[in-house]
C-alpha positions as CSV (number, residue, x, y, z in Angstrom):
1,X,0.0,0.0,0.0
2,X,2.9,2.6,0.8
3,X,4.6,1.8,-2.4
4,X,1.3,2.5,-4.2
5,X,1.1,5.7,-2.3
6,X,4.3,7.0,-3.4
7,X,4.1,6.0,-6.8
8,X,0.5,7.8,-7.3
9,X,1.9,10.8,-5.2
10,X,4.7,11.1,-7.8
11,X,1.9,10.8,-10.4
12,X,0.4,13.8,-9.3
13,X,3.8,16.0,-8.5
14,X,4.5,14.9,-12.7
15,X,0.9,15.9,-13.6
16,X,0.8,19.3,-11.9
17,X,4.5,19.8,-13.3
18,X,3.3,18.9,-16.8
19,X,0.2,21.0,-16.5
20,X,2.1,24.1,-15.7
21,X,4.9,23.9,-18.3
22,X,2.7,22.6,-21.6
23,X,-1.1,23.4,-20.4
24,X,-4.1,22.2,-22.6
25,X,-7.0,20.4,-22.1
26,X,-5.1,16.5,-22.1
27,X,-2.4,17.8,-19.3
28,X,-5.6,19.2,-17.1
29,X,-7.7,16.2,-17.8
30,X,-4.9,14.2,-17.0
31,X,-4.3,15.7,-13.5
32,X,-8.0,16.3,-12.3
33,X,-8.3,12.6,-13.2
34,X,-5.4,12.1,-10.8
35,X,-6.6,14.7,-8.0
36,X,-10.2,13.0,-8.3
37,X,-8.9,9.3,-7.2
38,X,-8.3,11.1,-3.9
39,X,-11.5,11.8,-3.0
40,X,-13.7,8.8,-5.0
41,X,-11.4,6.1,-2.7
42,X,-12.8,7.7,0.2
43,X,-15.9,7.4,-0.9
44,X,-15.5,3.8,-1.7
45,X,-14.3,3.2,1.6
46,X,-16.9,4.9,4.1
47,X,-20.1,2.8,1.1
48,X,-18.3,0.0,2.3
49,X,-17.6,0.8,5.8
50,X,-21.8,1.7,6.1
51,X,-22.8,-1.9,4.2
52,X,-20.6,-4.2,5.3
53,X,-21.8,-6.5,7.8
54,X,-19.8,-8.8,9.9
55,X,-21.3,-12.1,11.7
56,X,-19.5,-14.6,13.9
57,X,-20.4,-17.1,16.5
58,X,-18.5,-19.9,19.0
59,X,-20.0,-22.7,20.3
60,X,-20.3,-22.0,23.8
61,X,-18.6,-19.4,26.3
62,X,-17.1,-22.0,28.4
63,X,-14.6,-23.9,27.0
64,X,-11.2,-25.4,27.7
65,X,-7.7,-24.8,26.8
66,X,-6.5,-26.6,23.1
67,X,-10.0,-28.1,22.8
68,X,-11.3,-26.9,19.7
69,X,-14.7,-25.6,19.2
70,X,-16.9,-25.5,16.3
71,X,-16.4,-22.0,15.4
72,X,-18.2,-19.5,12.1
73,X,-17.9,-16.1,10.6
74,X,-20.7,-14.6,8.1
75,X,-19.0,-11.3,5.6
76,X,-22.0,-10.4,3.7
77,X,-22.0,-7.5,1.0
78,X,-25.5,-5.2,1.3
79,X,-24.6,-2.8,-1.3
80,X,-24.2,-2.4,-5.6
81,X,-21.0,-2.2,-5.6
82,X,-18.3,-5.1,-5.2
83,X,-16.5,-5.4,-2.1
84,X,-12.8,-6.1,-2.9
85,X,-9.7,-6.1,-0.5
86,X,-11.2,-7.1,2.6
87,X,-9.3,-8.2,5.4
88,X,-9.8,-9.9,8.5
89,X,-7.8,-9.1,11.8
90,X,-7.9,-11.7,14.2
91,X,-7.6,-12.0,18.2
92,X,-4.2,-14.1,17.6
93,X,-2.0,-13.8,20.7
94,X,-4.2,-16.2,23.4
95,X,-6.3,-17.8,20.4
96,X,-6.3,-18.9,16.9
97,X,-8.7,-20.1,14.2
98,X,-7.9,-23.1,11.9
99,X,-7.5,-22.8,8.7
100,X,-7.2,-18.9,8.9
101,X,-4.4,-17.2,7.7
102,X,-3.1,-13.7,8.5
103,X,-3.1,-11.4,5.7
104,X,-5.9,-13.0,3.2
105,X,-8.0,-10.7,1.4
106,X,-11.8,-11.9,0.6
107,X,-13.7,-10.2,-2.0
108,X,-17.5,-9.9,-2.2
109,X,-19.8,-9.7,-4.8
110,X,-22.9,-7.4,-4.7
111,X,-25.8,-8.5,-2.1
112,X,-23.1,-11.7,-1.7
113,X,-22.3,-13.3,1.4
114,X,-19.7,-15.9,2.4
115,X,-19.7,-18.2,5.8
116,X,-16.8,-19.9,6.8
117,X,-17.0,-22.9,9.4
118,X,-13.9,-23.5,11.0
119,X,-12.5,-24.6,14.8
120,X,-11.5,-22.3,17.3
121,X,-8.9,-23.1,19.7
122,X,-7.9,-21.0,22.7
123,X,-4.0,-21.6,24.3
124,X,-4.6,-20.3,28.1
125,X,-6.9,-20.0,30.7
126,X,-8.7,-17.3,31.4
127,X,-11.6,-14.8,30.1
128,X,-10.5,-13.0,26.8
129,X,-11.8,-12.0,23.6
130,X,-11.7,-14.6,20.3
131,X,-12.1,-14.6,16.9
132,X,-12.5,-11.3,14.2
133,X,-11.7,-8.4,15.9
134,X,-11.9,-6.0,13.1
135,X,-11.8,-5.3,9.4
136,X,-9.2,-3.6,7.2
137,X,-11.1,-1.9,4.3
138,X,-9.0,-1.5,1.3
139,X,-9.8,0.7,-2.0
140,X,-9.3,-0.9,-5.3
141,X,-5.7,0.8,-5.7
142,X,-4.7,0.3,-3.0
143,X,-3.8,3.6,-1.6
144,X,-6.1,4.0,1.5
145,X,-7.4,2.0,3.9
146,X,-10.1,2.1,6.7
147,X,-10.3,-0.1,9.7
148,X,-14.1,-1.6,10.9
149,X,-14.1,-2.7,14.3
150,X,-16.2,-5.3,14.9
151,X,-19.3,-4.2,17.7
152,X,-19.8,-7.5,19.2
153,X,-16.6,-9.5,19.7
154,X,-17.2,-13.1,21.0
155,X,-15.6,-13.5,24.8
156,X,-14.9,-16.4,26.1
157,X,-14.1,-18.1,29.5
158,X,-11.7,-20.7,29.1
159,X,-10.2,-23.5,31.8
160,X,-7.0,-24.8,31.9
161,X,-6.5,-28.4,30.3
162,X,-5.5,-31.5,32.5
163,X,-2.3,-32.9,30.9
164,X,-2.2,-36.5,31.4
165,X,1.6,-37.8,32.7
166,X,2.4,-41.4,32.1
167,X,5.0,-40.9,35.0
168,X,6.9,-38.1,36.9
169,X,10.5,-37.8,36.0
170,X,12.1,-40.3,38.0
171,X,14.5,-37.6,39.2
172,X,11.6,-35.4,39.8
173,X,10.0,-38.2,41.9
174,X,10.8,-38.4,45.4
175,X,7.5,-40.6,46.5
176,X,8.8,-43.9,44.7
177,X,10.1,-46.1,47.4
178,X,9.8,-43.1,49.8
179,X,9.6,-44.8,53.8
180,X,10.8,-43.1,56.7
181,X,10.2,-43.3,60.4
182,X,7.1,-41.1,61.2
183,X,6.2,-40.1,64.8
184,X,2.8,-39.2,64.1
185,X,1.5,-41.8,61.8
186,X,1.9,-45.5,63.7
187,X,0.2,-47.6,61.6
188,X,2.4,-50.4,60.1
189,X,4.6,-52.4,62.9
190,X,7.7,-53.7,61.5
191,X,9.4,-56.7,62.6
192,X,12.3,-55.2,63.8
193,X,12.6,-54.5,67.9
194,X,15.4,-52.8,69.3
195,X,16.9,-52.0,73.2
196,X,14.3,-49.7,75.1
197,X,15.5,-46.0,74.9
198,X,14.0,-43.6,77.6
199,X,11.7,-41.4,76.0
200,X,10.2,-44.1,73.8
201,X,6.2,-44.8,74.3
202,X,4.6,-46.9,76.3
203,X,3.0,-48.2,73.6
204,X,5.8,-49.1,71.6
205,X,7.2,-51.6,74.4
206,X,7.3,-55.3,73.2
207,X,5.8,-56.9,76.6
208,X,6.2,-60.6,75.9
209,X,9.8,-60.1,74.4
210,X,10.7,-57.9,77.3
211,X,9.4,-60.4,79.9
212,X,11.2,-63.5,77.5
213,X,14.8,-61.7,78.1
214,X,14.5,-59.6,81.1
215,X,15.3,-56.4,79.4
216,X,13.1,-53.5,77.9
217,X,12.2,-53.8,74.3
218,X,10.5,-51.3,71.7
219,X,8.5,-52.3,68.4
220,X,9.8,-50.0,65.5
221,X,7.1,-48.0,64.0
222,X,7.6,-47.4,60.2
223,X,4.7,-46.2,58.6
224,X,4.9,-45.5,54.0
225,X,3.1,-42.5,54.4
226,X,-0.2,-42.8,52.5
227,X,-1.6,-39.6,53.8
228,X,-1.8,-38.1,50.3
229,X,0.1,-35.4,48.5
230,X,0.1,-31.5,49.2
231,X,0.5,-28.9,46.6
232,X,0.7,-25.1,46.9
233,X,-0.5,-22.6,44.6
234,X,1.1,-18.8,44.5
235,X,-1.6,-16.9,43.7
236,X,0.1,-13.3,43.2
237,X,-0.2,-12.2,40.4
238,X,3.1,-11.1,38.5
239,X,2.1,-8.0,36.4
240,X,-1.0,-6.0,35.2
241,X,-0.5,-6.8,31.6
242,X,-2.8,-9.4,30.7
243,X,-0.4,-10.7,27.9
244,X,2.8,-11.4,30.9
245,X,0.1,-12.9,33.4
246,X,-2.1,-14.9,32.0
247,X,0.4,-17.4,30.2
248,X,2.2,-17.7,33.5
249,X,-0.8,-18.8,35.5
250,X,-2.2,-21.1,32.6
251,X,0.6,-23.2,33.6
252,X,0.8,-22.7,37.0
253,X,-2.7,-24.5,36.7
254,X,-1.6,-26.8,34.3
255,X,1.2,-28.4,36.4
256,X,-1.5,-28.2,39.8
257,X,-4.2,-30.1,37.4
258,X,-1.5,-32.2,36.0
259,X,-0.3,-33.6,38.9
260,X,-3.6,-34.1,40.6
261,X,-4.4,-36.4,37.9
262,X,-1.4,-38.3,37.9
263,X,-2.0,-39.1,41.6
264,X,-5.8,-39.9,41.1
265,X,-5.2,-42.8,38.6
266,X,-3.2,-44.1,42.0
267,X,-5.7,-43.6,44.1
268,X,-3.5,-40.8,45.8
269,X,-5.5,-37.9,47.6
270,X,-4.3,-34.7,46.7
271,X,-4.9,-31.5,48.5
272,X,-4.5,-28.1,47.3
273,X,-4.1,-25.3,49.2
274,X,-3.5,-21.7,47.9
275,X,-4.3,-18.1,49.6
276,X,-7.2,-16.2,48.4
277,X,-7.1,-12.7,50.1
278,X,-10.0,-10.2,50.0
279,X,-13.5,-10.3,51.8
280,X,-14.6,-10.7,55.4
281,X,-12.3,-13.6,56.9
282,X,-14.0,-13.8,59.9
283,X,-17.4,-15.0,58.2
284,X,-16.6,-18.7,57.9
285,X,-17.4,-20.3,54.5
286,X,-17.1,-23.7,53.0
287,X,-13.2,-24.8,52.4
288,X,-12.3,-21.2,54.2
289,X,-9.8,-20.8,56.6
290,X,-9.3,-17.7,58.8
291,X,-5.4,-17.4,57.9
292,X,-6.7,-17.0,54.2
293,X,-5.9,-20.8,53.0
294,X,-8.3,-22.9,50.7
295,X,-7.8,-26.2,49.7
296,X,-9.5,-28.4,47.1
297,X,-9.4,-31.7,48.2
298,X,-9.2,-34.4,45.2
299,X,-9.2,-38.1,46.7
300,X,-9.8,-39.9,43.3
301,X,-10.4,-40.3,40.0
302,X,-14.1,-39.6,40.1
303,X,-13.1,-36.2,42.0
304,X,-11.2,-35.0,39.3
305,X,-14.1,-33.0,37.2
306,X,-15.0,-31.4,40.3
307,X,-11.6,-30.5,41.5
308,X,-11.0,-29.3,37.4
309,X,-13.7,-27.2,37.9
310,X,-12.7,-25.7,41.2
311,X,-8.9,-25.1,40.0
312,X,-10.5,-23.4,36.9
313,X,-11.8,-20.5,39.2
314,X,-9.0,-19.9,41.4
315,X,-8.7,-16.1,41.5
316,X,-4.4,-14.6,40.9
317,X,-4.6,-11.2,42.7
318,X,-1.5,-8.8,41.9
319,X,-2.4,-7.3,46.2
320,X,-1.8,-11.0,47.8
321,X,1.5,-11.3,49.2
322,X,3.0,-14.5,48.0
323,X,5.9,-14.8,50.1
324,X,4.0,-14.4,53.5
325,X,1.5,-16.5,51.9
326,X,3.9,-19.8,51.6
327,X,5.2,-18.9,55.1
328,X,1.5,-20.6,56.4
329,X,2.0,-24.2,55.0
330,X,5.0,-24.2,57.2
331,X,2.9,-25.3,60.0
332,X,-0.5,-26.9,57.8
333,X,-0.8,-30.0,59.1
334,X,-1.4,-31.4,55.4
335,X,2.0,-30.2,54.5
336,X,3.7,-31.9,57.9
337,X,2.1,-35.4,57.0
338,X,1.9,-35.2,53.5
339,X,4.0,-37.9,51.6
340,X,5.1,-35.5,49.3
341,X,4.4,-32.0,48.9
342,X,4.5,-29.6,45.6
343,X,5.1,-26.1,45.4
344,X,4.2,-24.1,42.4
345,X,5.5,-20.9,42.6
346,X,5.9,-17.7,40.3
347,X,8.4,-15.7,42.9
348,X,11.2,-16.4,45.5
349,X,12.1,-15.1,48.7
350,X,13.5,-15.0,52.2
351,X,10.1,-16.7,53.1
352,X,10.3,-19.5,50.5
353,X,13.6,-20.3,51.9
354,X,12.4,-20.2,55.6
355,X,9.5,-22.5,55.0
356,X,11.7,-25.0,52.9
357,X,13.7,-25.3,56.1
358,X,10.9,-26.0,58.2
359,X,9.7,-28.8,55.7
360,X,13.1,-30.4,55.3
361,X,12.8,-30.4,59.3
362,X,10.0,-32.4,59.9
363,X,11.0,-34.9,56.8
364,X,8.9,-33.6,54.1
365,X,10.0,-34.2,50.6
366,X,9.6,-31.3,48.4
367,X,9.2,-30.5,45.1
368,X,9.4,-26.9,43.3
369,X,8.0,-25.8,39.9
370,X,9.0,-22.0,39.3
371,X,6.9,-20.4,36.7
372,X,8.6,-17.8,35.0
373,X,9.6,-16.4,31.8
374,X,13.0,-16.3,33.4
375,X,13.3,-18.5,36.2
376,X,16.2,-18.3,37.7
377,X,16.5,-20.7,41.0
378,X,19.4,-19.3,42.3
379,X,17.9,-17.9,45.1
380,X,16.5,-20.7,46.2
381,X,17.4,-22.6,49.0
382,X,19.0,-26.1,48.3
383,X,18.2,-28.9,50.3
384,X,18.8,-32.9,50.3
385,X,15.1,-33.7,49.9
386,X,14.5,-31.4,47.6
387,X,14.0,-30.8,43.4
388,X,13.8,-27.6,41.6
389,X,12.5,-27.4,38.2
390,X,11.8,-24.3,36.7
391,X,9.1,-23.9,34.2
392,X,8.6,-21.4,31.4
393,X,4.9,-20.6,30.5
394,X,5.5,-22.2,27.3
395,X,6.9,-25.4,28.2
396,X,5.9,-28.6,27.2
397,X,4.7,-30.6,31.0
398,X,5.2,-33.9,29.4
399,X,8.9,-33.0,29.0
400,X,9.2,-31.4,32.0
401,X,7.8,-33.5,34.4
């Protein structure tokens, strides 16, 4: 269009010049002609900026991530003339249309109309506009263009998808083959007996074996804790621009719905607890804590739509404090009993540290997935029972789990 420009521009410059040195009739036909494209383009554009209609339509507002959708789009022509150059601009960066390709002109015949039925597919969670979001209008020379923004764009709310994982990484794994001795949970009596040490339970003495040798003898308690996996959720939200945030917390639910999953098709009970701040905390509410924790609770496969659907509507809020948020799991009983306990986490901190150190204490394995464009793990603490993976929004979960 530019280079049209110019060269018409340069048209009118060698008119005017010729009109001025030679005169006549031909050299003043010849430049009005020029002069008069001007203004007729304009006029083409705002006849078809008037009669042009637009008409699209998704199937349904609630969809989720990379699940296509039957998906149309009516142009339709209401006017003599024919309708050429008309381009489509589409909502591109969190959606995308199949089968539609940036940059194609359509041209319309007079009282013409074409539908085109296609899929639509939206990347990330979240509620966000889809499909046309305007037209460019071009003239037939391509010299000036006019842009028609469509009225009515389609929005859409859109949950994250559940990835399903074969297997964890078995680096990234810490519950396979994961026993220890556990204090609080005496469930399982092993065989092995040992000398009496003061301090030991009454419970744990071995009466008949103690009587048989004359000497004090205490069962060993080893319990494979089946108490179910924890995972926290950092809610804060990293920036105000929608195009930073919401790819970061797509995945953020991603890996949380991900590894819910993988646990359900164990039979594993997962429990997710993240901080929701806001609102009267003193009013007690289902799944409400006072300290600002709520936890979705997923204890198998069968729970899984309903835990989907409550993950879906977790609210990121850029006012909630993330680091003094993690610093409350450090003493949630689900996270002290857990077998193994997941942390996905878009920030780090003095706090993150601090309550690493107070889960490595009481013998809870950890695992951390930082979210970030550039996650650098660095400042995070390292620890024998411990893994650190970080994550970038666009990663692939099947790789990097």
């Amino acid at each position: 269009m530019r280079k049209n420009r110019i060269i018409y521009y340069l048209l009118c410059a060698a008119a005017l010049a010729f009109a001025s040195f030679y005169g006549g009739p031909v050299s003043y036909t010849i430049l009005f002609g020029l002069v008069l494209v001007m203004p007729v383009s304009f006029a083409y554009l705002l006849t078809v900026y008037s009669f042009f209609k637009i008409y699209q339509s998704a199937s349904g507002k609630h969809i989720t991530a990379y699940d296509p959708v039957p998906y149309y789009f009516i142009l339709q022509n209401e006017y003599l003339l024919n309708f050429c150059h008309i381009r489509p601009n589409m909502y591109s960066t969190f959606s995308y249309i199949e089968n539609m390709y940036e940059g194609r002109d359509y041209e319309l015949l007079p009282h013409e109309n074409a539908r085109y039925d296609t899929k639509l597919i939206c990347r990330y969670r979240g509620e966000y506009k889809v499909g046309i979001k305007s037209i460019t209008i071009t003239d037939y020379l391509k010299l000036f263009s006019l842009t028609y923004h469509v009225p009515e764009p389609i929005s859409v709310v859109v949950a994250p998808r559940i990835i399903a994982l074969k297997s964890l990484r078995t680096d990234n794994d810490p519950t396979r083959n994961s026993y220890k001795e556990n204090t609080k949970i005496r469930q399982f009596p092993d065989a092995i007996v040992r000398d009496y040490i003061p301090g030991d339970p009454i419970k744990s003495i071995h009466h008949k074996l103690s009587a048989k040798t004359g000497e004090l003898k205490s069962r060993l308690y080893y319990g494979e804790e089946r108490q179910g996996i924890a995972i926290y959720l950092d809610t804060h939200r990293i920036s105000d621009d929608e195009y930073i945030y919401i790819p970061v917390e797509n995945k953020c639910l991603e890996i949380v719905l991900a590894i819910a999953n993988y646990y359900s098709m164990q039979s594993t009970a997962s429990t997710l607890k993240y901080y929701r701040s806001g609102g009267d905390l003193s009013v007690r509410k289902p799944n409400h804590r006072p300290d600002g924790l709520f936890q979705v609770k997923c204890s198998s496969r069968h729970d899984m739509e309903g835990f989907h659907a409550q993950v879906s509507e977790v609210p990121f809020r850029s006012d909630t404090d993330g680091q003094n948020a993690i610093s409350l799991i450090a003493t949630d009983r689900d996270f002290g009993t857990c077998l193994v306990a997941f942390l996905v986490i878009t920030g780090t901190g003095k706090e993150l540290n601090e309550t690493l150190n107070e889960l490595s204490k009481s013998g809870t394995s950890c695992v951390i997935y930082y979210v970030s464009y550039e996650p650098d793990v660095s400042g995070i603490i390292s620890l024998q029972n411990q893994i650190i993976v970080p994550v970038h929004p666009e990663d692939d979960l099947t790789r990097v789990m």
